[in-house]
C-alpha positions in Angstrom: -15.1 1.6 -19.9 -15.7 -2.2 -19.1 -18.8 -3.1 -20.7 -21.5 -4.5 -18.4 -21.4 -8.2 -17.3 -24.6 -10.0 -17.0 -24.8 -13.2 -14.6 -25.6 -16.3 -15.6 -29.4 -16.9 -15.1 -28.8 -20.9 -14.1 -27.4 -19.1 -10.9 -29.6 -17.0 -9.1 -27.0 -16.5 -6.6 -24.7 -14.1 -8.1 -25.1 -10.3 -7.9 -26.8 -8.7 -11.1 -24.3 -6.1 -12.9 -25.6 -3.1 -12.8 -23.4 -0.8 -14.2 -19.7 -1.1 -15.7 -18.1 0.5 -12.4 -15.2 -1.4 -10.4 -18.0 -2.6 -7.8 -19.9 -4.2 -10.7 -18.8 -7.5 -9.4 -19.6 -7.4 -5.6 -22.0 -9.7 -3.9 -25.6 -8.2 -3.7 -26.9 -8.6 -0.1 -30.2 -8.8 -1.6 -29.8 -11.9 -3.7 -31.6 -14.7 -2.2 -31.5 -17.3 -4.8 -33.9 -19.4 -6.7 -35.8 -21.5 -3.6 -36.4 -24.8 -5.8 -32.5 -25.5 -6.5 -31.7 -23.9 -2.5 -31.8 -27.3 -0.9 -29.9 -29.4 -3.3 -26.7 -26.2 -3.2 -27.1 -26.2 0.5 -26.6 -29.7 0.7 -23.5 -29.5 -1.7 -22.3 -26.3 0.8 -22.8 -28.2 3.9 -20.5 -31.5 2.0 -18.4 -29.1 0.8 -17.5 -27.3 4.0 -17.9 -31.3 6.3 -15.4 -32.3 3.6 -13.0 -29.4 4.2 -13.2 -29.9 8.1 -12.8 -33.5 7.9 -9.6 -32.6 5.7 -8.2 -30.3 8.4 -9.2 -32.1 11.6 -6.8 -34.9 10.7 -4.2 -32.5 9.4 -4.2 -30.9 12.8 -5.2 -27.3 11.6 -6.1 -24.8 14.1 -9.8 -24.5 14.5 -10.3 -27.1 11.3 -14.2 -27.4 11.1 -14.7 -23.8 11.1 -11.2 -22.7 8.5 -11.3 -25.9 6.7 -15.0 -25.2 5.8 -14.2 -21.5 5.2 -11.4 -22.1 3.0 -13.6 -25.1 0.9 -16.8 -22.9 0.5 -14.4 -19.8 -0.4 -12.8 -21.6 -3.2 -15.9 -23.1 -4.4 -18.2 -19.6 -4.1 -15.0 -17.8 -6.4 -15.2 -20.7 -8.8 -18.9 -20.2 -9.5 -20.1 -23.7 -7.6 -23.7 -24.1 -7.1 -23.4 -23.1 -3.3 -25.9 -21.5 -1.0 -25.1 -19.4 1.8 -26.5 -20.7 4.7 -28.1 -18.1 6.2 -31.2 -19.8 8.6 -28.8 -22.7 9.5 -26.2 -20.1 10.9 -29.3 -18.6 12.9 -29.7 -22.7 14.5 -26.6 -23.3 15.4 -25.1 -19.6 16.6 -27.2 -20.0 19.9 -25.8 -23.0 20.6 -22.1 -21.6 20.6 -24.0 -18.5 23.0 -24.8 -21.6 25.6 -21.4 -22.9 25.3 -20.0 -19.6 26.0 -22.1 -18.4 28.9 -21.1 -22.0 30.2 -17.6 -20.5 30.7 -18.6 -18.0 33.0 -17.8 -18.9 36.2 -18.2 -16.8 39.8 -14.1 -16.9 39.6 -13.7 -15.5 35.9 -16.8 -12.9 37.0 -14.6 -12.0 40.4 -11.8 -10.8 38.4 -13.6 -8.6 35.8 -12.8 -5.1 37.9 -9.4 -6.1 36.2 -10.8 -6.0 33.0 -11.8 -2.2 33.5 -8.6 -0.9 31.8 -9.0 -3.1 29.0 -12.0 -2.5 28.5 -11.6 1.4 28.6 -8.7 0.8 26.0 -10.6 -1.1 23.5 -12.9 1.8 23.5 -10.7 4.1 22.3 -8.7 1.8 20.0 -11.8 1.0 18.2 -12.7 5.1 17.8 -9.0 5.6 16.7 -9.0 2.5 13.9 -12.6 3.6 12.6 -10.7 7.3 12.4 -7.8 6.5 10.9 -9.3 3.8 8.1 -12.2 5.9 7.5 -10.5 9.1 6.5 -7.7 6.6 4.4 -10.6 5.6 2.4 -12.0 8.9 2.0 -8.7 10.8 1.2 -6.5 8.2 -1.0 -9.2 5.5 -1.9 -11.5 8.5 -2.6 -14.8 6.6 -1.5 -17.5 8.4 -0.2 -17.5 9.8 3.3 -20.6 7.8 4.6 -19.7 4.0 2.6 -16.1 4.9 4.2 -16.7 5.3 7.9 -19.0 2.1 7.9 -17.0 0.2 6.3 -13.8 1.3 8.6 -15.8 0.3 11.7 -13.8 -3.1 13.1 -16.9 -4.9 14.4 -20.5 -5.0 13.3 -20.9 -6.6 9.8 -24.8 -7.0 9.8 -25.5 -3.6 11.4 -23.3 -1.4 9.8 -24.1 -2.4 6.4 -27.7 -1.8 7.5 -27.1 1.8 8.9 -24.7 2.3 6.0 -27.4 1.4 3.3 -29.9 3.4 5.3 -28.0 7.0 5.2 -27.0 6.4 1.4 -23.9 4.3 1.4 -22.9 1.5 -1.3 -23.9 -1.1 1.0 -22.2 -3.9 -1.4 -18.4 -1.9 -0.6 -19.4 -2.1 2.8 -20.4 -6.2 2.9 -17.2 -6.9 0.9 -15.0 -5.0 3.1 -16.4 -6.6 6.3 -16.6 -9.7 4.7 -12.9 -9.9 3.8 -12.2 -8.2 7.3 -13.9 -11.1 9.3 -11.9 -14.2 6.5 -8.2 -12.7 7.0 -8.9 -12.4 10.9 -10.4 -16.0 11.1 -7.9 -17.2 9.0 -4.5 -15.1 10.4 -5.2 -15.5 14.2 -5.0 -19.3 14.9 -2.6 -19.9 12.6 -0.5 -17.4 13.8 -1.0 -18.9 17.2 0.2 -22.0 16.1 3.4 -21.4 14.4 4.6 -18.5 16.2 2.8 -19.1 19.7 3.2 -22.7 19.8 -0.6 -23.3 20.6 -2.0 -26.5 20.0 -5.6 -27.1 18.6 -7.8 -29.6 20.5 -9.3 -28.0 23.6 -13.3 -28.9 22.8 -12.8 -32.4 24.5 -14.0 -30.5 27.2 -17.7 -30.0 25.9 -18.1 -34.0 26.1 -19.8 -35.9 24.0 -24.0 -36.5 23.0 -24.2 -39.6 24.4 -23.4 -38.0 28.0 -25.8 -35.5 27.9 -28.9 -36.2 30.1 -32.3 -35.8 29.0 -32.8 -32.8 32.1 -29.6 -31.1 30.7 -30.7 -31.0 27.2 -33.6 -29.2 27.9 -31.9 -26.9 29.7 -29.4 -25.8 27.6 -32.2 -25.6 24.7 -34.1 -23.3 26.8 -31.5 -20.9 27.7 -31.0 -21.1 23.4 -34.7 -20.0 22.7 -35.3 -18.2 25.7 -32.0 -15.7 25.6 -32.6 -15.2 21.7 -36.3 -14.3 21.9 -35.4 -12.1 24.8 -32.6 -10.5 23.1 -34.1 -9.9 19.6 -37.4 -8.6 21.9 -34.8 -5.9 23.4 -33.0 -5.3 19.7 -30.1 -6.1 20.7 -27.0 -6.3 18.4 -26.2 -10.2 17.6 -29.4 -11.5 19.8 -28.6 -15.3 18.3 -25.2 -14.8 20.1 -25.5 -12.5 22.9 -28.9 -13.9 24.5 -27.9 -17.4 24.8 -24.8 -16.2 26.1 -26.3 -13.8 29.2 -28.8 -16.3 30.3 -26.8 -19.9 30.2 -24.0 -17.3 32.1 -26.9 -16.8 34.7 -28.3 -20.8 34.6 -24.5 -22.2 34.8 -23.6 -19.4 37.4 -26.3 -20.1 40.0 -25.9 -24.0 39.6 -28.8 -24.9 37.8 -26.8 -27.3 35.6 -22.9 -28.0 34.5 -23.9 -29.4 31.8 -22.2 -28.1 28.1 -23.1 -28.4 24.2 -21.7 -31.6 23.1 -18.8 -31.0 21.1 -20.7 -33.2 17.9 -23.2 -29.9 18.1 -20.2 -27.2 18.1 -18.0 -28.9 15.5 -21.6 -28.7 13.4 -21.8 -24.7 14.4 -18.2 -24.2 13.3 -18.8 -26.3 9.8 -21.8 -23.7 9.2 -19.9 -20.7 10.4 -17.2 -21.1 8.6 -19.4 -22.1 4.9 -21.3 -19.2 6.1 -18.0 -16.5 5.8 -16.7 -18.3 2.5 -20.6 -18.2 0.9 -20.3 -14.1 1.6 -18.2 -14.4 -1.7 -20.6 -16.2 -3.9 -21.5 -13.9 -7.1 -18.3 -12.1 -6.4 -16.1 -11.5 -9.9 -12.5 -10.9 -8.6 -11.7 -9.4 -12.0 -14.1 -6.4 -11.0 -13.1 -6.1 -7.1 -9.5 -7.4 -6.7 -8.7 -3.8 -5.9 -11.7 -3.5 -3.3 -10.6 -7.0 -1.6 -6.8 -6.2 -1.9 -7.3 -2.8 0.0 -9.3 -4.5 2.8 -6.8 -7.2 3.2 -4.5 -4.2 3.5 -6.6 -2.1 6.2 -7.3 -5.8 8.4 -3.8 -6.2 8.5 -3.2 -2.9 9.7 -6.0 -3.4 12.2 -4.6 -7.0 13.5 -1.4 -4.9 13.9 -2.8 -2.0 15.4 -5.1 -4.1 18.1 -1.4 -5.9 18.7 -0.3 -2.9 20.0 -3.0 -1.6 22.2 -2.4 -4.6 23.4 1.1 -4.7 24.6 -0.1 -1.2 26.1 -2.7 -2.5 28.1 -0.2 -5.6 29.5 2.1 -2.8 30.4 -0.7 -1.4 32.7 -2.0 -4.2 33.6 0.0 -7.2 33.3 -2.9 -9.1 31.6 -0.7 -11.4 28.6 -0.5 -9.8 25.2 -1.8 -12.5 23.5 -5.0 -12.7 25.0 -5.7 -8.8 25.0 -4.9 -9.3 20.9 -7.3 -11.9 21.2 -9.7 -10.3 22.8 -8.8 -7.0 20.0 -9.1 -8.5 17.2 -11.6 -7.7 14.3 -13.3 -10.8 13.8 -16.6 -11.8 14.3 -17.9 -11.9 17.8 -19.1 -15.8 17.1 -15.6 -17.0 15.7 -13.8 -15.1 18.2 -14.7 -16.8 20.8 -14.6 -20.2 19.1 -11.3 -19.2 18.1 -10.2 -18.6 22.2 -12.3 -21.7 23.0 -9.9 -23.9 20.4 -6.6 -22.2 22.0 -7.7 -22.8 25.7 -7.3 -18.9 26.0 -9.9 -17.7 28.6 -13.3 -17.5 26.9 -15.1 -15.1 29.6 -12.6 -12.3 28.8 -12.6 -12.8 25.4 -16.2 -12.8 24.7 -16.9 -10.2 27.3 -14.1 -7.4 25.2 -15.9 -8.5 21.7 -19.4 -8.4 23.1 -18.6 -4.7 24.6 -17.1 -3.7 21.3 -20.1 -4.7 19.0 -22.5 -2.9 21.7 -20.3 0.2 21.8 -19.8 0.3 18.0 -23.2 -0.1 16.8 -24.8 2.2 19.9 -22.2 5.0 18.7 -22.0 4.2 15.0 -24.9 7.3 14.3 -22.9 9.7 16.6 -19.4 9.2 16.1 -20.6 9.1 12.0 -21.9 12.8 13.0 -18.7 14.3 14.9 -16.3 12.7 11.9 -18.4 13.7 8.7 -17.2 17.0 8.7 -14.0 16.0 8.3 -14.5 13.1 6.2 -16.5 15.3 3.9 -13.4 18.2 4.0 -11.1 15.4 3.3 -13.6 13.9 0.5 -14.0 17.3 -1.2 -10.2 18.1 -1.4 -9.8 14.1 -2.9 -11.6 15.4 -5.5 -10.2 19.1 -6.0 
């Protein structure tokens, strides 16, 4: 038995060991750090992930402030760097990307979503039949509990599944990590793949324009729709309010005419910088010596998801003729937020998109306590006989 590990107590950051078990070195989502050395390691994360997006912008990387920052942050969180995670900046700058994306809905992308109806009926039942499937893997050859395994199998939903999770006695730290790594392998597989086996090209946020164009009028406007649609939405409780407010209501403002205007890109390449420290900070604390088999077996089940969402989608273009690749996009188990950055930076249309992920978060979290209920029995069966 490994003998307990105790962090270091220069870094508040880290999760404490609290017992010599193989999750001993998984982040705790309750760590929040020592507040009179948080500005100086948010400063080095925000440097850190510029630095990494500078690095990749003028390599030509797919999405390169939001990866190079990811990749940057990750490799300095594992090496035990003085980072911070930036949690309230994230909550700044996500409702900005919800105004950029509601911009993109336009009365012609909105006339065409009765042919969205099949997709979206498919993306139901592929997200049932992946939580299914990874949850009883878990349970029967992993031999996790049935209740850390079925919210941790859910492909969407980091925040509220490990919330629910915790709440009905799961190991909420198996269930950040596995979402954690889920979100980092789809950020990081999905434009690359598009790039060297699509033969997309990076570059589409010339589009936004640029700070010095934006009128004084249309500044306020798009600020309001930020403020307005989050307050609204975190008012109704709705799942990713930061994201999905801003979204609805600059939808509605761009929509009826009110303005044209767009975040400038300066703000968004900002947004994608924190995202992207934001994923590789979810690692800080993390010993890989303790949870390489944890983080290897989500890599393993995201991979089998990407594949899995590929599929559903060639199904649905058989039906429908919509392309593959933007069903896959529109499939895949990332994060709502870099989703649709990601189909913003391939020019792939950004109303579909967002629309599929926004109806899957909505669907997973509103059915997360009942479909939990109709599967436990056989998730407990198939726990029980794991251990006979």
């Amino acid at each position: 038995m490994t003998p307990p590990t105790h962090p270091p107590q220069s870094e508040p950051d880290q999760a404490p060991a609290e017992s010599a078990d193989p999750d001993e070195g998984m982040p705790d989502p309750h760590a929040h750090g020592d507040p009179k050395t948080r500005p100086w390691r948010m400063a080095l994360t925000l440097v850190l992930g510029g630095v990494g997006g500078v690095l990749f912008h003028e390599l030509h990387m797919p999405l390169p402030w939001m990866i190079g920052a990811l990749l940057f942050t990750l490799v300095g969180s594992l090496a035990g760097a003085p980072l911070a995670r930036p949690k309230r900046l994230r909550l700044v700058m996500v409702p900005a990307l919800g105004v950029m994306l509601g911009a993109g809905f336009t009365p012609e992308a909105i006339r065409h979503a009765t042919e969205w109806l099949a997709s979206l009926s498919m993306l139901v039942v592929y997200a049932l039949g992946v939580t299914a499937m990874v949850s009883y893997y878990l349970v029967r050859v992993a031999k996790w509990d049935a209740t850390t395994a079925y919210f941790s199998a859910s492909p969407g939903g980091f925040s509220e599944m490990t919330l629910l999770g915790e709440a009905m006695g799961a190991d909420d730290r198996k269930i950040s990590l596995n979402h954690s790594v889920r979100i980092m392998l789809t950020v990081l597989i999905i434009p690359f793949w598009f790039k060297f086996f699509e033969g997309y090209q990076p570059g589409n946020m010339g589009a936004l324009g640029n700070m010095s164009d934006l009128r004084l009028k249309d500044a306020a406007i798009l600020i309001a729709c930020a403020v307005v649609g989050f307050v609204v939405a975190r008012r109704l409780r709705l799942p990713a309010a930061q994201l999905l407010g801003p979204t609805l209501i600059s939808a509605v403002v761009h929509m009826t005419g009110v303005t044209e205007a767009r975040p400038p890109q300066e703000i968004i390449a900002l947004a994608q910088v924190v995202i992207g420290a934001s994923i590789g900070c979810r690692f800080l604390g993390v010993s890989l010596r303790h949870v390489f088999g944890t983080m290897a077996r989500a890599a393993a089940i995201t991979v089998f998801i990407l594949c899995t969402a590929l599929g559903a989608a060639y199904l649905v273009h058989l039906v429908t003729g919509l392309p593959v690749k933007t069903v896959w996009l529109a499939f895949a188990p990332g994060g709502l937020a870099e989703m649709t950055l990601i189909s913003l930076s391939l020019g792939i249309d950004v109303a579909f998109v967002s629309v599929h992920h926004m109806v899957r978060v909505l669907f997973l979290v509103a059915m997360a306590p009942i479909a939990f209920k109709l599967l436990r029995g056989v998730l407990e069966r198939a726990e029980a006989a794991s251990k006979a």
